[in-house]
N, C-alpha and C positions, 0 to 999 in steps of 0.2 A: 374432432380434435379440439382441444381447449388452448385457452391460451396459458396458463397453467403447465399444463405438459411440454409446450414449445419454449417457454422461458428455461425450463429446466432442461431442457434438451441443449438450447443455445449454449448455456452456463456447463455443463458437462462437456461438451466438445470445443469450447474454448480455451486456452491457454492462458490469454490475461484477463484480467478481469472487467467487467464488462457494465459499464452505468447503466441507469434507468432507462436515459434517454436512449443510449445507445441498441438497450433491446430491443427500445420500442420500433428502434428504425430499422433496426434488421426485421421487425414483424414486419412494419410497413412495406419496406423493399421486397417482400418475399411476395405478397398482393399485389403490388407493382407490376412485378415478373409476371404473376402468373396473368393479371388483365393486360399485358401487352401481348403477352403468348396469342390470348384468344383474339384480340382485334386484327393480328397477322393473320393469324389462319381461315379469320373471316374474311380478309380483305384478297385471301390467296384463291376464294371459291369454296373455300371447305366448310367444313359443319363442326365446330368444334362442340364441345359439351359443355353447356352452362356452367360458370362457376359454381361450387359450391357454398352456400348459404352461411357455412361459419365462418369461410375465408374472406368473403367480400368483408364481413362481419368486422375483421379483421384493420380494417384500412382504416380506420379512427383509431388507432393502439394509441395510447398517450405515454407520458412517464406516468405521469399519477399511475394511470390504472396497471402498470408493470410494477409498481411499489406496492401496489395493494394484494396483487399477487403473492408476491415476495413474501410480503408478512402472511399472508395464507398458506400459502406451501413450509412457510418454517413452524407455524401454528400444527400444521401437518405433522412435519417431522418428529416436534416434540412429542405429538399427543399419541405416535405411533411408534416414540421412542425407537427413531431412527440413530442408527451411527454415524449420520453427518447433519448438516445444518447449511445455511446460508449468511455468509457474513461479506460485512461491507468493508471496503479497505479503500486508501485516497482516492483509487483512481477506478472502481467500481467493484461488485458483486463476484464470490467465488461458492464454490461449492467445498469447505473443509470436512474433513471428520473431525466429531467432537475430541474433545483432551482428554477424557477420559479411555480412550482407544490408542493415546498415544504410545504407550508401554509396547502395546502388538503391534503399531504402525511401524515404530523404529523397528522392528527384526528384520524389514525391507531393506534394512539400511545398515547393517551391523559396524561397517566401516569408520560412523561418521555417528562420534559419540558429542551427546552434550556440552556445550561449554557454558559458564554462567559469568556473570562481570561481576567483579571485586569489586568490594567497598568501595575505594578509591575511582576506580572505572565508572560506577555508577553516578558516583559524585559529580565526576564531571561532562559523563554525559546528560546528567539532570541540567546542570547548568546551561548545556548547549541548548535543550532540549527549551527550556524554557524563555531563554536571554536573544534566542540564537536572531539573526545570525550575531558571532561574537567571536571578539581577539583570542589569542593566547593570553594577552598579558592582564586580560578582563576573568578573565576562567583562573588563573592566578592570582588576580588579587580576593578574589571568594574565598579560594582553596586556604591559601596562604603559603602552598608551596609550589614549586613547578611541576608543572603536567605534560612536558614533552613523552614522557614515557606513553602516558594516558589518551591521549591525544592518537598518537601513532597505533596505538593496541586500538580505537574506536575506528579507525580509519582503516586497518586492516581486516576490521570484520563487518567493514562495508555500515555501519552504524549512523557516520557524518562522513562529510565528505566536505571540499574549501569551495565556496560560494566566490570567492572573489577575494579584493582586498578593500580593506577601509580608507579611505580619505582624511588621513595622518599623516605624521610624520613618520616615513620608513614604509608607508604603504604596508600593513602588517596585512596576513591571512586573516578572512573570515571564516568560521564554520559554523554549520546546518547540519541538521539529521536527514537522514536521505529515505527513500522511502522502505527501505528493511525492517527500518529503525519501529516506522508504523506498523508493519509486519510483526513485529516481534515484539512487542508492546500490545499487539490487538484492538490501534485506535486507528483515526482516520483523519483528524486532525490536530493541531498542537492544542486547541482548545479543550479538546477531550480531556488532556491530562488533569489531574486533582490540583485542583485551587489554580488552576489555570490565570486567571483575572485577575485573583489577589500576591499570586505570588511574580507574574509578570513584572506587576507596579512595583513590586518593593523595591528600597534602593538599597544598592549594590554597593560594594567599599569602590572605590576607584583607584583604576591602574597605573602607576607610576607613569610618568612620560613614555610616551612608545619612544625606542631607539628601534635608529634601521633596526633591515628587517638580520636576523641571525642566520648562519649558516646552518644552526637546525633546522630553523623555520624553511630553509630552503629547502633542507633534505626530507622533511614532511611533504615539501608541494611534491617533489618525486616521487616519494614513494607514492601517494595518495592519486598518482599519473596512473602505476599501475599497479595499485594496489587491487588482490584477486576478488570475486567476491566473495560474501562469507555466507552464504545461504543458513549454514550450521545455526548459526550466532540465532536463530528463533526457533530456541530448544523448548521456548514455553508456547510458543502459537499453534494453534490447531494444525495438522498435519490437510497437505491439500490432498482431495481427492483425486488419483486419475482419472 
């Protein structure tokens, strides 16, 4: 048994997705297990059977060496033009099918049709995406119109979500992109985005004085209490494998 095959095994039978580090501990933990197994059954009188030679092998697993896997099993996949791959998301490793299989994946799913963000939507989730965390009345003065509508359509497809509020006057909402947002995007951090560094810096037009906060703003923090999720909303991300 390789360690190869056990990574892949782990990643298939997990639900969420799963770091470097943390595979490596599951490999360790499982060495663990089994050399406490045999010092009891040694200590019980019994004759247990020597471990085997690839498992003890096993108890030095690092991250590095479960990264370097990773990149060999997808090396794999491509060169065997497999219909999935291995991809990395914020909060570690999953097993997708490629995009190009998405046409046949959606028939699983006939219910739950595509949605794509409007001009306007994208606009101002770019802003969030970029500035974040950030006011309404900051995402406003970029725009140069109001984005209450926009706002509320990103927060109902689970996109951003309210971080808090800022240290103003009126205590305005903050918002953030939540982790769908990377989902659906197919990045793993904000710095992935394009021009990341250069477009952070730029400066921004500035927002008129915050007043209190508005009784929209109020009825966003509600809705955004229980807003559903939107799983849909990453019509363009790889489809996960069962």
């Amino acid at each position: 048994m390789h360690l190869s095959q056990i990574i892949e095994a782990l990643l298939i039978a997990s639900q969420p997705p799963l770091s470097a580090d943390e595979l490596a501990r599951l490999v360790r933990a499982r060495v663990a297990e089994a050399e406490d197994i045999h010092i009891r059954e040694t200590s019980e009188g019994k004759e247990p059977q020597p471990l085997p030679d690839w498992l003890t092998a096993l108890a030095a697993t690092s991250a590095g060496d479960v990264s370097q896997v990773l990149e060999e099993l997808n090396a794999c996949y491509a060169k065997e033009q497999r219909a999935f791959t291995l991809v990395e998301r914020p909060k570690g490793w999953k097993i997708f099918t490629r995009p190009e299989y998405g046409e046949f994946v959606r028939q699983l799913f006939p219910g739950r049709k595509p949605e794509r963000l409007s001009g306007p939507a994208m606009e101002t989730l770019a802003i969030i995406a970029y500035r974040q965390p950030i006011t309404k009345a900051a995402i406003e003065a970029v725009r140069g119109v109001a984005c209450d509508g926009m706002i509320q359509k990103l927060l109902d497809r689970d996109l951003i979500r309210i971080s808090g509020r800022a240290e103003l006057p009126g205590r305005p909402l903050l918002y953030e992109t939540t982790e769908l947002f990377f989902e659906h995007f197919g990045i793993r951090t904000i710095d992935d985005l394009p021009n990341a560094n250069e477009l952070r810096k730029v400066k921004l037009p500035q927002p008129a004085e915050e007043q209190p906060v508005a009784d929209v703003e109020q009825q966003l923090a509600f809705s955004a209490i229980g807003a559903p999720s939107a799983a849909a909303a990453a019509d363009e991300s790889p489809s996960e494998t069962p």
